[in-house]
C-alpha positions in Angstrom: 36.7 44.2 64.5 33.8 42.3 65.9 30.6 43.2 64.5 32.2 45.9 62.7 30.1 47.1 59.2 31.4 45.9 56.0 29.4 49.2 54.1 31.5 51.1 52.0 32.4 54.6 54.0 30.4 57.4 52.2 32.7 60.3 50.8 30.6 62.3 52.5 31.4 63.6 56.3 28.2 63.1 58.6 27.9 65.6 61.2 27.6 63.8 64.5 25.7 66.4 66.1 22.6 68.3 65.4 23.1 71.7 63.4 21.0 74.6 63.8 22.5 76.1 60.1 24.2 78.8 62.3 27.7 78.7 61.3 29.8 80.0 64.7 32.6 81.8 63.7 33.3 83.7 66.5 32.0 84.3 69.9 32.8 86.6 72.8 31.4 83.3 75.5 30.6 80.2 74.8 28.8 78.3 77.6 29.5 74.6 77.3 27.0 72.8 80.2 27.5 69.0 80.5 24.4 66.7 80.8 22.1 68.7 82.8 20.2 66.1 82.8 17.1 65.1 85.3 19.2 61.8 86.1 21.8 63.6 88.0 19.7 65.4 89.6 18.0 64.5 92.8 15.1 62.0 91.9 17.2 61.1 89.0 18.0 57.1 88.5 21.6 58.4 89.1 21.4 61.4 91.4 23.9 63.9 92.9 22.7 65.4 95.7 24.3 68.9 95.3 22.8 68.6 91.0 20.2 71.0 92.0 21.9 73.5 93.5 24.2 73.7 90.4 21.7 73.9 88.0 20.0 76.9 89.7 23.1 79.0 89.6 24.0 77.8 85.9 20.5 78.7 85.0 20.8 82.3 87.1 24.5 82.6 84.9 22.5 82.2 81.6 19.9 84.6 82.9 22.1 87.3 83.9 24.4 87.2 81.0 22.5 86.1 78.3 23.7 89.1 76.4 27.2 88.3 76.7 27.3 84.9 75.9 27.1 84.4 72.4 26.9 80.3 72.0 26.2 77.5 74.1 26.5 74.3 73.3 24.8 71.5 75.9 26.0 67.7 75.5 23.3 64.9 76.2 24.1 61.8 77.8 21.9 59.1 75.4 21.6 55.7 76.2 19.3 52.6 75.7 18.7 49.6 78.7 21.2 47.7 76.4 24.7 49.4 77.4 27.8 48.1 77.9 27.5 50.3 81.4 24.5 48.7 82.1 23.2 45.5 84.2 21.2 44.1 81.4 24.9 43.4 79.1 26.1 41.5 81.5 25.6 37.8 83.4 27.7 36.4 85.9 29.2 32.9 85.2 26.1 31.0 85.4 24.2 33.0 83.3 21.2 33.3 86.0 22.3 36.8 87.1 22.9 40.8 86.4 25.1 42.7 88.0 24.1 45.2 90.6 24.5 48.8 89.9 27.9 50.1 90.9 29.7 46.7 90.4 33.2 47.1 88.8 34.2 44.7 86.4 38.4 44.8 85.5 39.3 42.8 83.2 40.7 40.4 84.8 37.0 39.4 85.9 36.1 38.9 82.4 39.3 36.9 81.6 38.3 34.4 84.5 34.7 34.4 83.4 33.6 35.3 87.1 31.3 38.1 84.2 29.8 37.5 80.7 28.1 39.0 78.0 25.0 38.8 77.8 25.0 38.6 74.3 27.9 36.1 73.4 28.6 38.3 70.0 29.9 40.6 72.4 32.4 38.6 74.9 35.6 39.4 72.7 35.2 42.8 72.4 34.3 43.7 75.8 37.2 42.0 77.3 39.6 43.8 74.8 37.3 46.7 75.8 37.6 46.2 79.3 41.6 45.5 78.9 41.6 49.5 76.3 40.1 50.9 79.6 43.0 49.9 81.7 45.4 50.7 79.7 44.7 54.2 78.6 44.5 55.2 82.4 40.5 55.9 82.5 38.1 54.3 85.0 37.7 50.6 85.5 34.4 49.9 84.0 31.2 50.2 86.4 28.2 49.0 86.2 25.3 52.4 86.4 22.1 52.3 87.1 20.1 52.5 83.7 20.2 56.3 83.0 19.5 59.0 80.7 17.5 56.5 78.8 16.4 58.1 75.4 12.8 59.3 75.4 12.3 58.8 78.9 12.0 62.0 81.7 15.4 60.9 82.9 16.7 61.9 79.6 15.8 65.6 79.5 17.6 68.9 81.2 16.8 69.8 84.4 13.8 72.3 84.7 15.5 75.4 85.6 18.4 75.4 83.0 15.4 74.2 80.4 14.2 77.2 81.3 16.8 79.5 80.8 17.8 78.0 77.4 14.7 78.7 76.1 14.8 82.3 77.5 18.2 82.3 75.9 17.0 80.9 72.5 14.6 84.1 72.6 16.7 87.1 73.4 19.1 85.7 70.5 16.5 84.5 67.9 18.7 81.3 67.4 19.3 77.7 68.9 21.5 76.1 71.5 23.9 73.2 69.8 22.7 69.9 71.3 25.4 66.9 71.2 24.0 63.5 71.6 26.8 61.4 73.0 26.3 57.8 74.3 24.6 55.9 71.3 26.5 53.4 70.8 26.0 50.4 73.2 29.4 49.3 73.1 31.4 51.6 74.6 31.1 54.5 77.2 31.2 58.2 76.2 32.1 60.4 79.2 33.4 63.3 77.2 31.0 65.2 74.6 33.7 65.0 72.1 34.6 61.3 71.8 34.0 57.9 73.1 36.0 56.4 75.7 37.3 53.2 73.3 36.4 54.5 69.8 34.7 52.1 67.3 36.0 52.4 63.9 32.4 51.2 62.7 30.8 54.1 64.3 31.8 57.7 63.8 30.3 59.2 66.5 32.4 57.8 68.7 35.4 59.3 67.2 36.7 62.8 68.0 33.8 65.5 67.4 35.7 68.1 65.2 32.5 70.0 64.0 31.7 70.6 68.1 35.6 71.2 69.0 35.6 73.8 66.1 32.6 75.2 66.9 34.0 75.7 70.9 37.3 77.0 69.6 36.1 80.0 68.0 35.5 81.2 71.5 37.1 83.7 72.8 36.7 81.3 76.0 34.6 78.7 76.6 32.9 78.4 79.9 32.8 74.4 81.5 29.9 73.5 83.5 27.1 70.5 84.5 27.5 66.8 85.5 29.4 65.6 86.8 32.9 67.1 87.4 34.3 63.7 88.1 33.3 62.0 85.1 32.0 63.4 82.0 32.7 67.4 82.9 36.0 66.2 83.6 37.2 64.4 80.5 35.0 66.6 78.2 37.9 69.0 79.6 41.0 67.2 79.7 39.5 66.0 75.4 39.3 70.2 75.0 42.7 71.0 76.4 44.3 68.3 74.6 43.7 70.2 70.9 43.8 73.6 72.6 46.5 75.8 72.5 49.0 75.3 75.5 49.4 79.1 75.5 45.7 79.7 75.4 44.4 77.4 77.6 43.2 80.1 80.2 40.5 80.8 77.8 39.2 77.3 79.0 37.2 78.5 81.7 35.7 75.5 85.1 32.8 76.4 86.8 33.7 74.5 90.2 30.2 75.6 91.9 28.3 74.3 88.8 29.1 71.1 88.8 29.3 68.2 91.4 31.2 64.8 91.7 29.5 60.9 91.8 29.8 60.2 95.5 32.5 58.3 96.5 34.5 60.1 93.2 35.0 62.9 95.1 39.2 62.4 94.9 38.9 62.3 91.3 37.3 65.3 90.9 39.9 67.2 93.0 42.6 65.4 91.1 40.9 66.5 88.0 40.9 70.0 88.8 44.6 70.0 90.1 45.1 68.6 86.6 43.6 71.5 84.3 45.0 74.1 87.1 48.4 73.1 86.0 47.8 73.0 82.6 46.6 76.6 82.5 42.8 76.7 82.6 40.7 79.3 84.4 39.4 77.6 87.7 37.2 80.0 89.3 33.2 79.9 90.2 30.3 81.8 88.9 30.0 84.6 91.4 33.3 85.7 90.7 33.6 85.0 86.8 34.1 88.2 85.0 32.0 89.9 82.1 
């Protein structure tokens, strides 16, 4: 594969997620929240306007059931300017030109050459990445505003559910399970536990076992955060896949903590027809049961 490494693989398995030492093995709720992160929320580089609202009812579910909920485990979207989602990858035919935001590029736009890499090391594999996209049924590629750019405000959670984390953290003398997902420039990473096209080069873009684990010893695990017609929804449809068919009610969608893109607004219904039929617990906050 195209700038695949040629280093030996280690024996060793690398956790692709940070570890607080606190092995889970098993917990009444966990609460799985979804990059709550400032650029989704309003004044965020990619906002949804009803973020806010969201976040203040998942921070009022942590605060008012932090004793029942035992784990909780918060994926971070991570990125850097240079992203294969990004304007800065890309030049039109010409080479004198980025793409604006929100521009979809099918392959067949690559194929003609009407878009380019910006970095000609890259042109093979984003067309065959571009082409994998298609194929497996997820979303054209699209072009995002930069976002969630590591060590930048944009990157951090929201102010309220910050808050109630660390109140969290507190009352149980223990951390929350961060999940960095999005590192790798060359392919997108909707769903905490693996990469949209997986790079053999680069385990973190494989399936997270460690964090799928970690969820399953849940008696249920509770889905919430940004945004339910992207990253909340395949982190979902990735978690039912290795769930038990006859368990997957213990999967549990907060619909009034979480929000679609605009104009995604379909695919977020068709989502959540989706994981009805399959057997998960669709339901909202006010009416989830302790």
């Amino acid at each position: 594969m195209e700038g695949q490494s040629k280093r030996p693989k280690s024996s060793q398995t690398v956790a692709p997620h940070y570890n607080d030492y606190h092995k889970v093995e098993k917990s009444r709720t966990t609460l799985l929240i979804i990059d709550p992160q400032n650029d989704f929320h309003p004044g965020g580089s990619l906002a949804i306007s009803t973020a806010s609202a969201d976040a203040e009812r998942i921070a009022s579910l942590i605060k008012a059931h932090a004793d029942e909920i035992d784990d909780i485990v918060v994926s971070l979207d991570t990125h850097q300017r240079m992203h294969i989602a990004h304007s800065l990858f890309w030049t039109n035919a010409a080479g004198d030109a980025h793409p604006e935001p929100f521009t979809p590029i099918p392959a067949e736009s690559v194929e003609r050459g009407e878009w380019r890499t910006a970095d000609p090391q890259w042109q093979t594999w984003s067309l065959d990445y571009c082409r994998q996209l298609e194929k497996n049924g997820r979303f054209t590629l699209i072009i995002w505003p930069e976002h969630c750019l590591v060590g930048t405000k944009g990157h951090a959670v929201e102010d309220a559910v910050a808050a109630a984390l660390g109140e969290w953290c507190g009352a149980h003398r223990r951390c929350v399970e961060y999940v960095l997902k999005g590192q790798n420039m060359l392919t997108e990473h909707y769903s905490a536990l693996r990469a949209d096209v997986e790079r053999p080069d680069d385990p973190r873009t494989a399936f997270n076992v460690a964090v799928f684990d970690r969820l399953r010893a849940a008696d249920r695990v509770v889905v919430c955060g940004q945004a339910l017609s992207h990253c909340v929804a395949f982190t979902t449809r990735d978690l039912l896949s290795r769930w038990p068919a006859a368990e997957a009610s213990k999967v549990v969608l907060l619909t009034d903590c979480c929000s679609p893109v605009t104009t995604f607004e379909q695919a977020a219904e068709d989502f959540v027809a989706e994981v009805t039929a399959q057997g998960a617990t669709v339901t909202t906050s006010d009416k989830l049961t302790w």
